[in-house]
N, C-alpha and C positions, 0 to 999 in steps of 0.2 A: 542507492541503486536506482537506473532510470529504466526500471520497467514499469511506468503506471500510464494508463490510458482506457479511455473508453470509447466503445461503439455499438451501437443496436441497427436490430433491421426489424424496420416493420412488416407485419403479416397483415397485409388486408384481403380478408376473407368475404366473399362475396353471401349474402345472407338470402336463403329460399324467400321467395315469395310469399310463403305460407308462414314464415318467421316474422315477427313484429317487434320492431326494433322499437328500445323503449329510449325517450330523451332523458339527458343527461341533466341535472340540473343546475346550472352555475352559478346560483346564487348559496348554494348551500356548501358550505366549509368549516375545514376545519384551519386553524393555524399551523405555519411551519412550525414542523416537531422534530427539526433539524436543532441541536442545540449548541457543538462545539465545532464543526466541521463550518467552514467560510466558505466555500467554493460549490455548493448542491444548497438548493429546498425543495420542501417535499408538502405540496398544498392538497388533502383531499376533499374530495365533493362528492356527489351521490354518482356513483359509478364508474368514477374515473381518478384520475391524482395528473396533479401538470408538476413536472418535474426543473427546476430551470437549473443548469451549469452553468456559472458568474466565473469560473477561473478556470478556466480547461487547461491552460497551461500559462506559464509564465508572462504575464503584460500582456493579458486576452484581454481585446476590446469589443469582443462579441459575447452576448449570453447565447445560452442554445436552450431553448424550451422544447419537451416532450409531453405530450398528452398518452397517458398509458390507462387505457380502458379495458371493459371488460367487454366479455361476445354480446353480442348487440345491443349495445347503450350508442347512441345518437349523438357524438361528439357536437357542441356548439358551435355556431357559425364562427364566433367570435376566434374558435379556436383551432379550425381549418388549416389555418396557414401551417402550421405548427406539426414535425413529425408525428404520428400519433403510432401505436402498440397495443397489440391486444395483449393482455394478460389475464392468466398466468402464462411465459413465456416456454416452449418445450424443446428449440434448439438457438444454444448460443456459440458466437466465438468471443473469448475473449484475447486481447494482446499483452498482458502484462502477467509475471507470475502471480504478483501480490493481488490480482482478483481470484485465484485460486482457490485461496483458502477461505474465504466469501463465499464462493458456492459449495463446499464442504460442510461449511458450517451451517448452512440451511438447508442441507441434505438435497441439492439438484445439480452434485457434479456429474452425474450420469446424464446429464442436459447438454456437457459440452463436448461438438464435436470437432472444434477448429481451434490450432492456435501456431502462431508463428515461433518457431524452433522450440520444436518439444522436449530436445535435449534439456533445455534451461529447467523446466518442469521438477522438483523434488518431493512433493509431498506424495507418498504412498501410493495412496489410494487412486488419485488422477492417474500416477505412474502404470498401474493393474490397466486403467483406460485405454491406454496409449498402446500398451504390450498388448490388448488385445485388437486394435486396429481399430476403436471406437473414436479416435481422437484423432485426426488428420492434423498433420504437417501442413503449413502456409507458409513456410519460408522468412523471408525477413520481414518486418515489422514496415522498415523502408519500400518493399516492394511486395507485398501480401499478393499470394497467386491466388488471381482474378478467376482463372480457368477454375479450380478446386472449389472455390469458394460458390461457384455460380451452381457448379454439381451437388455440392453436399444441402444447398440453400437451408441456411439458417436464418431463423426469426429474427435477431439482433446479432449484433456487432459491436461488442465492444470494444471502443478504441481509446488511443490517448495523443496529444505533440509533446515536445519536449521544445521546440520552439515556435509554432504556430507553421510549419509547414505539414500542409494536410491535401496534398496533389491525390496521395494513396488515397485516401475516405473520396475525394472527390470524382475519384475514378471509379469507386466503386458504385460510390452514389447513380452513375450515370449508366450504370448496368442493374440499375433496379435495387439494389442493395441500402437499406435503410441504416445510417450513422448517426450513435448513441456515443457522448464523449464523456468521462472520467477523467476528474482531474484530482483523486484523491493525492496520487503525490505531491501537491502544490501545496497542501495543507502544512501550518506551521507548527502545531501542536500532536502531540504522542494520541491524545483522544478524539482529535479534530479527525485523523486520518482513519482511525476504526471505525470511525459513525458512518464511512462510508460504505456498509456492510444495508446498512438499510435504501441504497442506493438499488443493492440488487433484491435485499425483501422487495422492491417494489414492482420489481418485473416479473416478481415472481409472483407477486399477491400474496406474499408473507411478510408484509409490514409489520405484525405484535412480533413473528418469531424473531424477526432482526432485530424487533429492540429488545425484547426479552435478551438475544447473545448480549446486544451490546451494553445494556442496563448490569449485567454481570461482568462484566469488563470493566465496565467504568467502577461498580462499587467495591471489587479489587483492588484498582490502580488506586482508587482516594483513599483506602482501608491503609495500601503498604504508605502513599506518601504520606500519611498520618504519620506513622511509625517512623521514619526519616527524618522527619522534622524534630524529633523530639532523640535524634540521636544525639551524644555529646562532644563530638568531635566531625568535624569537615578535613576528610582528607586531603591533597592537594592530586592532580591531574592532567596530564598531558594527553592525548590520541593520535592518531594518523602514524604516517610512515614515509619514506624517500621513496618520489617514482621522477625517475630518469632528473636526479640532480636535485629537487625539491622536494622537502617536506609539504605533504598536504595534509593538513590539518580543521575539522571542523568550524567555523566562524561561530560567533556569540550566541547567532537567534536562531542557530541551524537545527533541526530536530535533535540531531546526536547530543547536542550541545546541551538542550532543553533537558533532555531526560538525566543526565549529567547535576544539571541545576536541584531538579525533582529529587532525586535521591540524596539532596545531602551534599553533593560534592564542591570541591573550589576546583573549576575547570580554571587551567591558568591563562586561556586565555576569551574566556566568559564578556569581556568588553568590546573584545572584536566586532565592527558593526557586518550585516549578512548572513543571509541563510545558507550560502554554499560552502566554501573550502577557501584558506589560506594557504597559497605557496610561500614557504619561507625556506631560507639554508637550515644544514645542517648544525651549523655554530650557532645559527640565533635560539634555536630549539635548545641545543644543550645547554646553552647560558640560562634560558630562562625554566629551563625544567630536568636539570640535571638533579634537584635534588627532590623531585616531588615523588609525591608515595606511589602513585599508581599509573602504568602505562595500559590505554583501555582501547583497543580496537588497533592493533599494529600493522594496520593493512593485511597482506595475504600468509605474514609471517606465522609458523604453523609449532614452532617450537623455540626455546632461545637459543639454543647451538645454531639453528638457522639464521636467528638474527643475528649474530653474532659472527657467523661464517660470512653476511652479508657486508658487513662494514664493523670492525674489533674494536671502533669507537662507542658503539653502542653500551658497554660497560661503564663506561661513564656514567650512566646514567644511575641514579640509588634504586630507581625503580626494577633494573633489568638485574643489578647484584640481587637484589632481595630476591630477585621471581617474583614478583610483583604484576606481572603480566598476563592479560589477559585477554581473549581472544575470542572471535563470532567465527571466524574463518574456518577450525578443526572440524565443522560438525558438516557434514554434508549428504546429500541427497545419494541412492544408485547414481547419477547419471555425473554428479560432482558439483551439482549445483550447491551452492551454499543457503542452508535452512533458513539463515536468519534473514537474507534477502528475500524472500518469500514470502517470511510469515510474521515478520518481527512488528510489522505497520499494521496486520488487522490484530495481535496480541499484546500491546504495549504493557498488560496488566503484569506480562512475563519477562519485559524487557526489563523494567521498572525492577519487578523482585530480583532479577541480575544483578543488577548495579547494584543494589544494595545490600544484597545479601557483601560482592564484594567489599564495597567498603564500609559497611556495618555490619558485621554475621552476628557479632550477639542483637540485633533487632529482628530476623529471620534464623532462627538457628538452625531448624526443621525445613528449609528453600532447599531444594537443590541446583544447581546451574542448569537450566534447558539451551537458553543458544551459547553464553560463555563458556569458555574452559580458560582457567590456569597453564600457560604455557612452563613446559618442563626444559 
């Protein structure tokens, strides 16, 4: 899914006279306590944390460092040049759904009051936001309304690129508006992408509760991949679907792919070099995967009569005879957005028990599926 991105706006708050602003000190730190995530660090010192983004998006040759402080601590000269943040932050926009569940989990979704196409939006709670007019519409991501945004004046902005075009941020920039960039989708790993949950602990000045979520996260996901490793059989595995004449299909070091590895499976095509998607035919797929056990992510396909009513070669396949097929696509939000697009990147500990439960159920017997379903 390419909704991931970040942006902040700084608040600078002009301090009474009678206020005494205390300096910051920069020699005092701690080490980044970023551990699996490649793209964010997270350095604090006495009243303040500098934040730097190394991968905001794909073949970024700029870092973007932020100074995020508290109400009057005396930012360093050295460290001027640099966006700075007062925190705790009290109004944000975010652009991507998967920061959603980020501010959920830290309990300051009622912080957010912008975001561009609310319809995308599925988790619950945000949704009650939206219905009750707490959550203004921005429009597209490509062209965020400048007008709205300058009205509702929020503290931060977070934004993202998908390919280093940032004209939007720049324009906003230039209307006073402070840009904060996430670039958690860039991340290569299932746990790389959740640690970036302590990205917004830090705006918020809930750095222990982030990693408290995410320290529970993580000793779930290594709890079930324990379990996997020590199943007795590796399934075999195909994914993707036919869009407009071509199979697209997962590559080898792609997230999908990864989590596929993690649990045990023989993805058939695991050697594939890339993080993105193979286009191949209809024939090369059946040939090399007519006989594998499990078909995992069939694109939009929501049942197998559907898939089937799509193109009656699909039978072919032992996976779709068996009902072997399984699906992220059935589960979705009021608005129709699909759950697992959401939320699947800050939960992997749940993505993880998915897969496995499929292709291992006596290793989870007691799992239930939360984003998968069994297509019928």
């Amino acid at each position: 899914m390419r909704h991931y991105f970040i942006l902040v706006i700084l608040f600078l708050g002009f301090i009474q006279c009678k206020e005494s602003k205390s300096s910051a000190n920069p020699n005092t730190s701690t080490q980044n306590s970023i551990q699996h995530a490649e793209g964010f660090s997270i350095e604090k010192y006495d009243g303040f944390s500098v934040v730097k983004v190394s991968n905001a998006y794909p073949e970024a040759k700029d870092d973007y460092t932020y100074v995020l402080h508290k109400k009057g601590v005396q930012i360093p000269d050295s460290l001027q040049q640099f966006t700075s943040i007062e925190v705790p932050i009290k109004k944000i926009i975010v652009t991507s759904t998967t920061h959603i569940p980020a501010l959920e989990s830290l309990g300051v979704e009622n912080t957010l009051i912008g975001f561009p196409t609310t319809q995308y939006i599925s988790s619950e709670k945000t949704r009650a936001l939206i219905d009750a007019g707490k959550v203004r519409d921005l429009g597209s991501n490509q062209g965020l309304n400048t007008e709205v945004i300058l009205d509702i004046q929020p503290d931060v902005i977070v934004g993202f690129s998908v390919d280093g075009d940032l004209k939007t941020y720049k324009n906003l920039e230039k209307n006073g508006q402070k840009i904060i960039f996430n670039g958690d989708w860039t991340e290569k790993t299932p746990l790389g992408k959740a640690e970036w949950i302590k990205f917004f602990g830090a705006l918020y000045d809930l750095d222990e509760k982030a990693t408290e979520i995410f320290n529970s996260i993580e000793k779930e996901y290594n709890s079930v991949l324990a379990l996997a490793k020590n199943a007795k059989t590796q399934p075999t595995i195909f994914a993707g679907a036919i869009y407009e004449d071509q199979w697209f299909l997962p590559q080898g070091d792609s997230w999908a792919a990864y989590f596929l590895k993690e649990a045990n499976g023989n993805y058939l095509w695991k050697d594939s070099k890339g993080t993105g998607s193979l286009a191949l035919s209809f024939e090369s797929v059946l040939d090399k995967a007519k006989d594998a056990d499990f078909w995992i992510g069939p694109g939009q396909f929501t049942s197998i009569q559907q898939i089937l009513d799509n193109n009656p070669n699909y039978i072919h396949f032992k996976a779709v005879k068996n009902k072997n097929v399984y699906s992220f696509s059935t589960k979705k939000g009021k608005t129709g957005g699909v759950i697992y697009y959401e939320l699947a990147q800050n939960r992997p500990d749940l993505v993880l028990k998915d897969i496995v439960k499929i292709l291992h159920p006596e290793v989870l017997p007691n799992h239930e599926l939360f984003f998968f379903e069994k297509l019928k």
